[in-house]
N, C-alpha and C positions, 0 to 999 in steps of 0.2 A: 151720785157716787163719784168719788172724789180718786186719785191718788193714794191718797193719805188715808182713805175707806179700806185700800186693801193693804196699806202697811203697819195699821191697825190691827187688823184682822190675824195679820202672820204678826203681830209680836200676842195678840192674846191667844194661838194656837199654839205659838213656841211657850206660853209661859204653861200650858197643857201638855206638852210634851208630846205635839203633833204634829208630825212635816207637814209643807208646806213646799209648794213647786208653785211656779208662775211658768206656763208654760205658752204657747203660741197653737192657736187650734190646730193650726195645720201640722203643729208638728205631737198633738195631744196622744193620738192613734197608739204612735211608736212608743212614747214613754209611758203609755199604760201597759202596753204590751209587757215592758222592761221590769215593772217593779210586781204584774202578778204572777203570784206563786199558784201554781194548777193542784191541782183541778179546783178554777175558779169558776164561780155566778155571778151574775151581773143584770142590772136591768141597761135596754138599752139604750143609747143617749141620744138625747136630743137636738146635739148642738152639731150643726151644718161642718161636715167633711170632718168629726170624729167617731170613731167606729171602736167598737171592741176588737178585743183578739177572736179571732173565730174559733178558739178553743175555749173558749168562756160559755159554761152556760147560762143561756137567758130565759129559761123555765125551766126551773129546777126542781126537783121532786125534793121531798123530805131528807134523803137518805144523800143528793148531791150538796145539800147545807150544811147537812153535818159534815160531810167529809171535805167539803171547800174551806180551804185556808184562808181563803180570799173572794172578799165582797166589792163588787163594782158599782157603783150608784150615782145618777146624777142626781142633784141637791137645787130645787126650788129655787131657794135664795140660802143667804148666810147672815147673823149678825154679826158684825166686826168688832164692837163693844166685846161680848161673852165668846166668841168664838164660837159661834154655833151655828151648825148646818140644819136645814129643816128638811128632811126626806119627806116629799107629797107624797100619802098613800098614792097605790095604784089601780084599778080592780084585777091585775095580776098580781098584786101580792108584793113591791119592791121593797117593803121595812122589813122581811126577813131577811132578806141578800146582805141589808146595812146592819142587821144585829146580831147574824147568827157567826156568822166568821172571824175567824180570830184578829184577821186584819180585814178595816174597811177602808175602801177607796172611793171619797168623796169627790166629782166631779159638778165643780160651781160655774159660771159665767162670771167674768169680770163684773161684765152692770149689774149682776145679781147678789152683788155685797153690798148689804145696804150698812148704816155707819150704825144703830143703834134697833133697842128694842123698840121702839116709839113706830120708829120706820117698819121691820121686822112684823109689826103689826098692820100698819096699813099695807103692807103684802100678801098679810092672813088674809086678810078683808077682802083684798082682789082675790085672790085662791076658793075662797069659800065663796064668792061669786060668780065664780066661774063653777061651781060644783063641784068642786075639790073640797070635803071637809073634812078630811084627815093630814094630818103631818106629825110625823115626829122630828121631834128637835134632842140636837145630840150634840151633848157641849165637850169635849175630848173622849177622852176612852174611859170603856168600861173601867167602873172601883167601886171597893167596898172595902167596908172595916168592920162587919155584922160580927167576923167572929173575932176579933182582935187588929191586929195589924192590917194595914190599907193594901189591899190584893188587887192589881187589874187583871180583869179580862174573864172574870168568873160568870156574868151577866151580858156579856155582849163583847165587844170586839176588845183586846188589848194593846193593839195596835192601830192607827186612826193615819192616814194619809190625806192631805188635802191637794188636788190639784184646781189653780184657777186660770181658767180659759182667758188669754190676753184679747183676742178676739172673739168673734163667733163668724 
C-alpha cells in the first residue's frame, strides 16, 4: 500500500460523491463522534485507541435500525481502483448497521487499502481463511433508476462517509 493507494481511493470516492477524511487514530474517537447524527448503531471497532460515541448503539434491535440515521462500521479492507469498502460479515449481524441507515460511516485502516481488485481478492482469500466468508462490498451510495430517474438511498444508505485511519 502505497501513498498514492489512498489518493486513489479519495479521488474514486469523490468521483462517487462520498466523503473522505484522513484522519489520525488517535484523534478518530472525536471526529466520529462530530459527524454522527443520533440515535446512531454502530459495530464496534477494531482499531487500537478508537472507540465509538457511547451513545451509539452497538446491538441494535430492528426497531433502533430503523430509526438510526446513522450507521458506524469498520471496513475489512477497501479497493482504491472502484472505491469500495468490503463490510466482513459478523455473527452479530454488522451489514445491517452499513445498509439500513441513511447515512454510513465507513471506518478503514490506512494499510487496508489495497490499490486494486486483483489485490481486493487475495484479501478475500485471507478472510475466508481465516473463517470469515461473508463480506459485502459497497461501492458509493445507495441508487436506482427501476422506476425512472436515478434515486439515492431508496435500498441502502444515501449518504456514504469514508474515514481512513492514518495510523493504528
Amino acid at each position: 500500500m502505497t501513498v498514492d493507494t489512498v489518493g486513489r481511493f479519495e479521488r474514486a470516492l469523490e468521483g462517487l460523491e462520498v466523503g473522505f477524511e484522513r484522519v489520525l487514530a488517535a484523534d478518530a474517537s472525536k471526529r466520529i463522534e462530530t459527524i454522527v447524527e443520533e440515535p446512531a448503531v454502530g459495530a464496534p471497532l477494531p482499531f487500537e485507541g478508537v472507540t465509538l460515541p457511547e451513545s451509539v448503539t452497538t446491538e441494535p434491535t430492528s426497531a433502533d435500525l430503523e430509526a438510526a440515521p446513522t450507521g458506524v462500521t469498520p471496513v475489512g479492507f477497501a479497493i482504491a481502483e472502484y472505491g469500495t469498502v468490503a463490510v466482513e460479515s459478523t455473527v452479530d449481524g454488522v451489514e445491517p448497521i452499513s445498509l439500513y441507515s441513511d447515512r454510513h460511516v465507513a471506518v478503514v485502516a490506512e494499510s487496508d487499502v489495497v490499490p486494486d481488485l486483483s489485490a481486493g481478492f487475495d484479501r478475500l482469500e485471507s478472510t475466508f481463511e481465516r473463517g470469515r466468508d461473508s463480506v459485502v462490498f459497497a461501492t458509493g451510495r445507495s441508487a436506482t433508476a427501476d422506476m425512472g430517474d436515478l434515486v439515492h438511498g431508496v435500498h441502502g444508505p444515501g449518504d456514504v462517509d469514508v474515514i481512513v485511519l492514518e495510523d493504528r
